[in-house]
LUMLUMDREN-2810 file (N, C-alpha, C; in Angstrom, 1 decimal):
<atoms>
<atom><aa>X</aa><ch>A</ch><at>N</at><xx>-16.5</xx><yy>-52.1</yy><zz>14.9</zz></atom>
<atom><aa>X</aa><ch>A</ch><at>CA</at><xx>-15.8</xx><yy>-50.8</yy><zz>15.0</zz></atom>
<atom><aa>X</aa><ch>A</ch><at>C</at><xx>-16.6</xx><yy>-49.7</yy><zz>14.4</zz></atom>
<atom><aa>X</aa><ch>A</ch><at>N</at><xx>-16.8</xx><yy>-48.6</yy><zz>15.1</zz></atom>
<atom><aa>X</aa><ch>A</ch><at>CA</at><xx>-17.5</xx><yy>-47.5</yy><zz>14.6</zz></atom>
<atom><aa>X</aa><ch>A</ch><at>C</at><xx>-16.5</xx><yy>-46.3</yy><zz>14.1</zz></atom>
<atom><aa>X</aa><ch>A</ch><at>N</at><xx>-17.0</xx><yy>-45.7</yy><zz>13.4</zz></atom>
<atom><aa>X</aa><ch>A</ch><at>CA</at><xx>-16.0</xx><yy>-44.4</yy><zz>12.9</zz></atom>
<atom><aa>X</aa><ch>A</ch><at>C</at><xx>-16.6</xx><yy>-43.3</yy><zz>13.6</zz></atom>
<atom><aa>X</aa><ch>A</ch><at>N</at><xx>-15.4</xx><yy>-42.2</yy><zz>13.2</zz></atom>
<atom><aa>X</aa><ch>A</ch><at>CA</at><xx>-15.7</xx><yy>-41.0</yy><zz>14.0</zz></atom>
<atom><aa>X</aa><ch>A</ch><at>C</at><xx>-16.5</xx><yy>-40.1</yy><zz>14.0</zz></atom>
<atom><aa>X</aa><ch>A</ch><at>N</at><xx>-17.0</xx><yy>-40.3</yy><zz>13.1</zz></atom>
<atom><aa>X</aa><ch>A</ch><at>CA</at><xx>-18.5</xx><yy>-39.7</yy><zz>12.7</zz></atom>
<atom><aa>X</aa><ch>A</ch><at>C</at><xx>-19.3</xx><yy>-40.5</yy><zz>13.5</zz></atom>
<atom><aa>X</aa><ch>A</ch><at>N</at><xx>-19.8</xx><yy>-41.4</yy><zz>13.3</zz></atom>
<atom><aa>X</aa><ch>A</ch><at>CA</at><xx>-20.6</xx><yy>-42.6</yy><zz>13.8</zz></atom>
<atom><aa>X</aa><ch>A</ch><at>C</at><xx>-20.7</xx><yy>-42.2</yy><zz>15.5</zz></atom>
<atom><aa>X</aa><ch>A</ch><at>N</at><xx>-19.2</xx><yy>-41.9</yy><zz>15.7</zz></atom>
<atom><aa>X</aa><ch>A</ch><at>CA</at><xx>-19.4</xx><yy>-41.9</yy><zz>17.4</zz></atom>
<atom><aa>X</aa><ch>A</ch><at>C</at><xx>-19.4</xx><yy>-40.6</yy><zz>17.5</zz></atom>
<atom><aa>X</aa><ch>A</ch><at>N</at><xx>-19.5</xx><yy>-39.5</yy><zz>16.7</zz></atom>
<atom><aa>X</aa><ch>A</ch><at>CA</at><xx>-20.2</xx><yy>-38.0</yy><zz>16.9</zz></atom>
<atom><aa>X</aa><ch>A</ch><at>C</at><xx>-21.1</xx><yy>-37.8</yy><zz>17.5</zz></atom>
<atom><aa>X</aa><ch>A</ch><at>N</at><xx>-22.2</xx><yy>-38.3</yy><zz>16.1</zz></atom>
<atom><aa>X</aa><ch>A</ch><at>CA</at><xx>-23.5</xx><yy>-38.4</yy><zz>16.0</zz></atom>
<atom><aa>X</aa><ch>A</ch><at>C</at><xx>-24.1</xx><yy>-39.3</yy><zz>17.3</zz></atom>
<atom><aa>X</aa><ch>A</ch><at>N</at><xx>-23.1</xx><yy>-40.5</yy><zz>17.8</zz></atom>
<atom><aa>X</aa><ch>A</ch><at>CA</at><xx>-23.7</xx><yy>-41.4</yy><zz>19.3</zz></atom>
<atom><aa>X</aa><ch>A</ch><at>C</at><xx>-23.6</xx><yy>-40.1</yy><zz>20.1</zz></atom>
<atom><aa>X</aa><ch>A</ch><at>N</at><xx>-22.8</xx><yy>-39.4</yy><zz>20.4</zz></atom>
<atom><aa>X</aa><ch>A</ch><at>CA</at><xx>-22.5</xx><yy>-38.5</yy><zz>21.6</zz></atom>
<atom><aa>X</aa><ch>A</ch><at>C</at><xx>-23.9</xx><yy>-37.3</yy><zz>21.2</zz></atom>
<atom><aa>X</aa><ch>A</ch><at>N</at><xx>-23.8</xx><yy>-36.5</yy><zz>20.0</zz></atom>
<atom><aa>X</aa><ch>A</ch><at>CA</at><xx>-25.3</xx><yy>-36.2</yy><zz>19.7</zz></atom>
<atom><aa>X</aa><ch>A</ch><at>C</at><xx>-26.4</xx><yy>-36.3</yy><zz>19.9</zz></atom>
<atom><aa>X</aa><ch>A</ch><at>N</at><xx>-26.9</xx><yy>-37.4</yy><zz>20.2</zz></atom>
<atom><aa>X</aa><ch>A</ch><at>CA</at><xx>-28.2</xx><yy>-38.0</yy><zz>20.5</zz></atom>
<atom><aa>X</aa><ch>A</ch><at>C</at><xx>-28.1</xx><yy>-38.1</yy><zz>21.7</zz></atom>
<atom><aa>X</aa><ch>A</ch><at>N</at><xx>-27.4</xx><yy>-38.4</yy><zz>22.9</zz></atom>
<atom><aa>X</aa><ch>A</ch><at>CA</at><xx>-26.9</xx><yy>-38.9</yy><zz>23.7</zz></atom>
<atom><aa>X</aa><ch>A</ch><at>C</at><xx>-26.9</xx><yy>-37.6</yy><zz>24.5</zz></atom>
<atom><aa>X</aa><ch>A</ch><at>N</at><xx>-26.5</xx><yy>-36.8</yy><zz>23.8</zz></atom>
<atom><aa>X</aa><ch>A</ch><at>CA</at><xx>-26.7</xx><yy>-35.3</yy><zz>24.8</zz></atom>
<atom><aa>X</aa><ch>A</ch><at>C</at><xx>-27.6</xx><yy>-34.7</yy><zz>25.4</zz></atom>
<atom><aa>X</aa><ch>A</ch><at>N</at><xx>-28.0</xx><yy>-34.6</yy><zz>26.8</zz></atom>
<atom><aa>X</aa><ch>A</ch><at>CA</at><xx>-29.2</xx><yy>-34.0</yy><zz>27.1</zz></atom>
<atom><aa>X</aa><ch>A</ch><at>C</at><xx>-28.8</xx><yy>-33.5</yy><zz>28.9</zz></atom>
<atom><aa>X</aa><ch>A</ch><at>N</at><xx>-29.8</xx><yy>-33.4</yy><zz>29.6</zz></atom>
<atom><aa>X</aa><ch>A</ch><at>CA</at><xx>-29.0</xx><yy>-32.5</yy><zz>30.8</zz></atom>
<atom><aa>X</aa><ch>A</ch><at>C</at><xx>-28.5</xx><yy>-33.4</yy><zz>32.1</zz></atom>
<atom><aa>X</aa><ch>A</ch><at>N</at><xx>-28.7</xx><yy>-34.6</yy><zz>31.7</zz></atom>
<atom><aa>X</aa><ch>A</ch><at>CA</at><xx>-28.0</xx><yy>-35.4</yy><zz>32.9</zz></atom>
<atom><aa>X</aa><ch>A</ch><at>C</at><xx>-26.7</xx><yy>-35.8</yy><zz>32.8</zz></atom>
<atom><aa>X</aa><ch>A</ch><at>N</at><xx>-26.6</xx><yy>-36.0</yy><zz>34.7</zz></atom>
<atom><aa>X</aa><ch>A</ch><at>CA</at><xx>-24.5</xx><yy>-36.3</yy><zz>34.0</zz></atom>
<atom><aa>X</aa><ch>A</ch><at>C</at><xx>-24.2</xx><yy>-36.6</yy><zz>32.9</zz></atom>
<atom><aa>X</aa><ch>A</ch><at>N</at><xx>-24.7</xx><yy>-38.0</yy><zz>32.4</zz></atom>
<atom><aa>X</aa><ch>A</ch><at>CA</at><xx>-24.1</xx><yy>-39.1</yy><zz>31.7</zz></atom>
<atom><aa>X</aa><ch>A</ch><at>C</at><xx>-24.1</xx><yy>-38.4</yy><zz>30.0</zz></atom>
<atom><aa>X</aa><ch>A</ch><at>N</at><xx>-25.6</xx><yy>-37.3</yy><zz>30.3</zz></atom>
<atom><aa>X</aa><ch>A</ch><at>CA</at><xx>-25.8</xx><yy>-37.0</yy><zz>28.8</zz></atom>
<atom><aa>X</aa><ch>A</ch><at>C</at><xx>-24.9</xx><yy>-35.6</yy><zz>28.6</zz></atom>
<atom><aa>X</aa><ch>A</ch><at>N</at><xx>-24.5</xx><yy>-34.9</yy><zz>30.1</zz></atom>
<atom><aa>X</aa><ch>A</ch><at>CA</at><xx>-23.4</xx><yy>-34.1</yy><zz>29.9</zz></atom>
<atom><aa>X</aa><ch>A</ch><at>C</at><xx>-22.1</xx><yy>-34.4</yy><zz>29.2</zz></atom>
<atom><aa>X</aa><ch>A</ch><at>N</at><xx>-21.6</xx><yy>-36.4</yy><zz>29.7</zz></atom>
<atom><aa>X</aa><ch>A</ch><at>CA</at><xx>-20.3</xx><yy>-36.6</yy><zz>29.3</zz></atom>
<atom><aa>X</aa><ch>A</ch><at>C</at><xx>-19.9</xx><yy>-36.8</yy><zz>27.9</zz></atom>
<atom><aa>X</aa><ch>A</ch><at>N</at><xx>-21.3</xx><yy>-37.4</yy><zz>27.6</zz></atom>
<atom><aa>X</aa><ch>A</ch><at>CA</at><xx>-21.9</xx><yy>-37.9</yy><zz>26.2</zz></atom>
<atom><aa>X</aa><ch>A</ch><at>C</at><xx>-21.4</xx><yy>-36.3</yy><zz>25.3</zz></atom>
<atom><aa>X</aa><ch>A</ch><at>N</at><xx>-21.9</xx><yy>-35.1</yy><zz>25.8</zz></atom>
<atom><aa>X</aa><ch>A</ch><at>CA</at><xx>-21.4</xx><yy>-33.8</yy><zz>25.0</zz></atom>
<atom><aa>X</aa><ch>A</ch><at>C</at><xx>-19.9</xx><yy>-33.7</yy><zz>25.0</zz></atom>
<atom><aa>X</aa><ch>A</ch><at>N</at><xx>-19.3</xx><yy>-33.5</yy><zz>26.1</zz></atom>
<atom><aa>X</aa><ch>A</ch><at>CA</at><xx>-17.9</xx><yy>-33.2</yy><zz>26.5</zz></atom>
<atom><aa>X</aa><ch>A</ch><at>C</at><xx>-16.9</xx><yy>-34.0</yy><zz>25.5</zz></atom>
<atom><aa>X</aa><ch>A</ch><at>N</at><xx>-17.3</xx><yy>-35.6</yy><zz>25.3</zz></atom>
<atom><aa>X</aa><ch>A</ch><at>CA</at><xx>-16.5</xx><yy>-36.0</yy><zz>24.6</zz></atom>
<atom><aa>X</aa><ch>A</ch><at>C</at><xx>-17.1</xx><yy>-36.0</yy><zz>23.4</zz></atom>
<atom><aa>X</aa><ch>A</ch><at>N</at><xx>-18.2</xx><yy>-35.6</yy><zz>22.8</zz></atom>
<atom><aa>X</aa><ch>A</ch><at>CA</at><xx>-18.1</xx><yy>-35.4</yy><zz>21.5</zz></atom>
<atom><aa>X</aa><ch>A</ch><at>C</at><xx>-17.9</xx><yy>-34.3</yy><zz>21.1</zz></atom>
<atom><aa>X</aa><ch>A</ch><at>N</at><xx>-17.5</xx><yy>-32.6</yy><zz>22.0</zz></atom>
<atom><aa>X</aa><ch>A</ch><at>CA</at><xx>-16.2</xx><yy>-32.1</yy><zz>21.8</zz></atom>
<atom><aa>X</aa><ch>A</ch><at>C</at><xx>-15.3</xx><yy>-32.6</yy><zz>21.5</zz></atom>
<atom><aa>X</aa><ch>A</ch><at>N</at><xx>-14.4</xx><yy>-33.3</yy><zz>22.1</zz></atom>
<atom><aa>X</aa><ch>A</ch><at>CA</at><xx>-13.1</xx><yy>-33.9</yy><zz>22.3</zz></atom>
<atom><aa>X</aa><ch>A</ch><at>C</at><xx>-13.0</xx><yy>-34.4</yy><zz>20.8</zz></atom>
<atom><aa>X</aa><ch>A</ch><at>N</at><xx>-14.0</xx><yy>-35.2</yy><zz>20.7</zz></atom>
<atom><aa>X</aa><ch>A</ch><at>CA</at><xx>-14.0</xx><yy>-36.0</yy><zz>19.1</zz></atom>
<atom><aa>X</aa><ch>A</ch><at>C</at><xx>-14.0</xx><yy>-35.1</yy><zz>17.9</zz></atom>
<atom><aa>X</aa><ch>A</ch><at>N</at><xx>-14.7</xx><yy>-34.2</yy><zz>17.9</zz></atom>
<atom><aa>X</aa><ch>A</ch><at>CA</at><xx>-14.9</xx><yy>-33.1</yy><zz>16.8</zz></atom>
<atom><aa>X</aa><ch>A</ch><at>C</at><xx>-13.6</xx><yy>-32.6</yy><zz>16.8</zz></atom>
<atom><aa>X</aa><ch>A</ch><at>N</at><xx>-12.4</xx><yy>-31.6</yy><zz>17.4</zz></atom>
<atom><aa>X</aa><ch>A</ch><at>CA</at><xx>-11.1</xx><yy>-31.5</yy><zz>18.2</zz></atom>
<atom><aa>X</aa><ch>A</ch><at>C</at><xx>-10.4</xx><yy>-32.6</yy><zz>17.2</zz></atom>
<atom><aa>X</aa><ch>A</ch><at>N</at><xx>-10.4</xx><yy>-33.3</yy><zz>18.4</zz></atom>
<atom><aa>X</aa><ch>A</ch><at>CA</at><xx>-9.7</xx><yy>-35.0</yy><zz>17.1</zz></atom>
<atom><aa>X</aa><ch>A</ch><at>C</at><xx>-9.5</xx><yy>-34.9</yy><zz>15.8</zz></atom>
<atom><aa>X</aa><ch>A</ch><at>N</at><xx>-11.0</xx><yy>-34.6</yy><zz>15.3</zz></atom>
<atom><aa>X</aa><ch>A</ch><at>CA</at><xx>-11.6</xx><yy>-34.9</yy><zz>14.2</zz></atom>
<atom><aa>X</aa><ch>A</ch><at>C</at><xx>-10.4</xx><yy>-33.7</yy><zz>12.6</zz></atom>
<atom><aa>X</aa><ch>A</ch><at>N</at><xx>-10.9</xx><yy>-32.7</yy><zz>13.5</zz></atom>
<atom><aa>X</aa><ch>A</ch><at>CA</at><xx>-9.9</xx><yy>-31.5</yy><zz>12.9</zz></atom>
<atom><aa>X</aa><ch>A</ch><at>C</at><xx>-8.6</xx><yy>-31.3</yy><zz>12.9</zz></atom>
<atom><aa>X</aa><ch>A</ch><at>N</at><xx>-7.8</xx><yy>-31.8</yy><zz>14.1</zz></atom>
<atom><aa>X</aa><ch>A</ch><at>CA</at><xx>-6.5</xx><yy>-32.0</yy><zz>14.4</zz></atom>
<atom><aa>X</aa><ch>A</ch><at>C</at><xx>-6.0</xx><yy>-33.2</yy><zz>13.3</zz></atom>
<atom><aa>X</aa><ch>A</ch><at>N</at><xx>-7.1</xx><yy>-34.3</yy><zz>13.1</zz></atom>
<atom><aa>X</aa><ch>A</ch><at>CA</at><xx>-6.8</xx><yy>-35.4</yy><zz>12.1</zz></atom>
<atom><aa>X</aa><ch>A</ch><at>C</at><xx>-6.4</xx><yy>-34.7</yy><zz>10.8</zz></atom>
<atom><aa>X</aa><ch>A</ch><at>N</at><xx>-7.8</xx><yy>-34.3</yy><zz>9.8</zz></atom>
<atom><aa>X</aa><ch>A</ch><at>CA</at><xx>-7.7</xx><yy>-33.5</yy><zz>8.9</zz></atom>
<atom><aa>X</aa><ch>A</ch><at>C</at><xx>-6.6</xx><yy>-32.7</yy><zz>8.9</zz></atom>
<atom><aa>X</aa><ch>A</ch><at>N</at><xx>-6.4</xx><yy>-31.6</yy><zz>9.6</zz></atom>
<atom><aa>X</aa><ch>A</ch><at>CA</at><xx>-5.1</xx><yy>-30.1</yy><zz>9.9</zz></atom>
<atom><aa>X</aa><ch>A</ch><at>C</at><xx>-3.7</xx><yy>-31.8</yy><zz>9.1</zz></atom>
<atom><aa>X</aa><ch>A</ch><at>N</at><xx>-3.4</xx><yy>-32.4</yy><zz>10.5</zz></atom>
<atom><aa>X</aa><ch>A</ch><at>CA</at><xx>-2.1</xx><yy>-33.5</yy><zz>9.8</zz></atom>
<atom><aa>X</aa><ch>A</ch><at>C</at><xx>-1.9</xx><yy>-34.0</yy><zz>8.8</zz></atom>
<atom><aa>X</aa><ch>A</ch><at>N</at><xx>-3.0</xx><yy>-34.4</yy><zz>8.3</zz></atom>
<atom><aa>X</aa><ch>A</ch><at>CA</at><xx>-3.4</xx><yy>-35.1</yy><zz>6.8</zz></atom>
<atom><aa>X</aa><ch>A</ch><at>C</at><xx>-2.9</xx><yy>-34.2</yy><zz>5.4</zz></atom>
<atom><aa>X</aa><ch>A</ch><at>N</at><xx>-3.1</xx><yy>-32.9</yy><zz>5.9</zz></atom>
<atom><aa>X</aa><ch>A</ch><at>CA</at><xx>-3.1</xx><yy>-32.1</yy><zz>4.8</zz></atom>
<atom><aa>X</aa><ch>A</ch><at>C</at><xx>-1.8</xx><yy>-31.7</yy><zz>5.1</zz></atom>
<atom><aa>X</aa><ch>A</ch><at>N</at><xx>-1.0</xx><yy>-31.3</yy><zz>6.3</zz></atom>
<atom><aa>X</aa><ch>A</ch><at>CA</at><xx>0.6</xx><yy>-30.9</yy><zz>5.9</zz></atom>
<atom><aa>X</aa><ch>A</ch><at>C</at><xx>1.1</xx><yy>-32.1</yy><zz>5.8</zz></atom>
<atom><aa>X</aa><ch>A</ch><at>N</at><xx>0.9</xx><yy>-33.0</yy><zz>6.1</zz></atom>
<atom><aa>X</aa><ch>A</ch><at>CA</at><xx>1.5</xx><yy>-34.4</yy><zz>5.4</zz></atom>
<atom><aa>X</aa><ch>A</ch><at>C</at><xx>1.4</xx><yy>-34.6</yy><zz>3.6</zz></atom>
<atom><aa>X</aa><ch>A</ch><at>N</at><xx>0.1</xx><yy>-33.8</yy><zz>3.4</zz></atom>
<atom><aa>X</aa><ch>A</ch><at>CA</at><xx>0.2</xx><yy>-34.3</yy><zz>1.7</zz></atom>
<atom><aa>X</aa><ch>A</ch><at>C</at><xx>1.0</xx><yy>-33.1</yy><zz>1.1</zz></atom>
<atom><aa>X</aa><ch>A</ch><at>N</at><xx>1.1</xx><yy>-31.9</yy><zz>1.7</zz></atom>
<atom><aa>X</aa><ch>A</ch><at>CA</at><xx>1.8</xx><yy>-30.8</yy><zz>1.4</zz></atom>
<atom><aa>X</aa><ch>A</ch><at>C</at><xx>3.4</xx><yy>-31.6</yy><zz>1.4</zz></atom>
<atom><aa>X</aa><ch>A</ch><at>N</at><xx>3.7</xx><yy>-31.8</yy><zz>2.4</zz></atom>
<atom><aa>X</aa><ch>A</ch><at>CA</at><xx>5.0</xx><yy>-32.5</yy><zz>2.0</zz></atom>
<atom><aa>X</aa><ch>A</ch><at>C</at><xx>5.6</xx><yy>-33.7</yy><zz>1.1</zz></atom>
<atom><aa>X</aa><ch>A</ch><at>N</at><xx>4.6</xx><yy>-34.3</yy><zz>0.7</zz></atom>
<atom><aa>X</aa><ch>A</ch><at>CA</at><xx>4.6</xx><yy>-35.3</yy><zz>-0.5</zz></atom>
<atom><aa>X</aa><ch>A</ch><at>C</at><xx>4.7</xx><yy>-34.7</yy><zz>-1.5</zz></atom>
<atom><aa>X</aa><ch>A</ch><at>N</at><xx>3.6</xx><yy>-33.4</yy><zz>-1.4</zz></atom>
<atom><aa>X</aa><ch>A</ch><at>CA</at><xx>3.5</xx><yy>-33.0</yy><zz>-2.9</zz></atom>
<atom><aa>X</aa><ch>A</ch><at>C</at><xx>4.7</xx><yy>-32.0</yy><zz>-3.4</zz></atom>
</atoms>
């Protein structure tokens, strides 16, 4: 299993002007998105603990 970073950086590399290396961008949008939508919950979640 790779983490979300890990599959960033795959989509990163992977970026270049063909379809596949266009989809390769699109979802490492999506992931980055994810990535911050994760963090944003994490933190009103500890706000309400705390």
């Amino acid at each position: 299993m790779i983490t979300i970073e890990e599959a960033i950086e795959h989509c990163e590399e992977k970026n270049n002007c063909t379809e596949c290396g266009l989809e390769h961008w699109q979802l490492g949008n999506w992931l980055k998105m994810l990535k911050g939508m994760s963090k944003k919950i994490h933190r009103n979640q500890l706000r309400k603990v705390v």
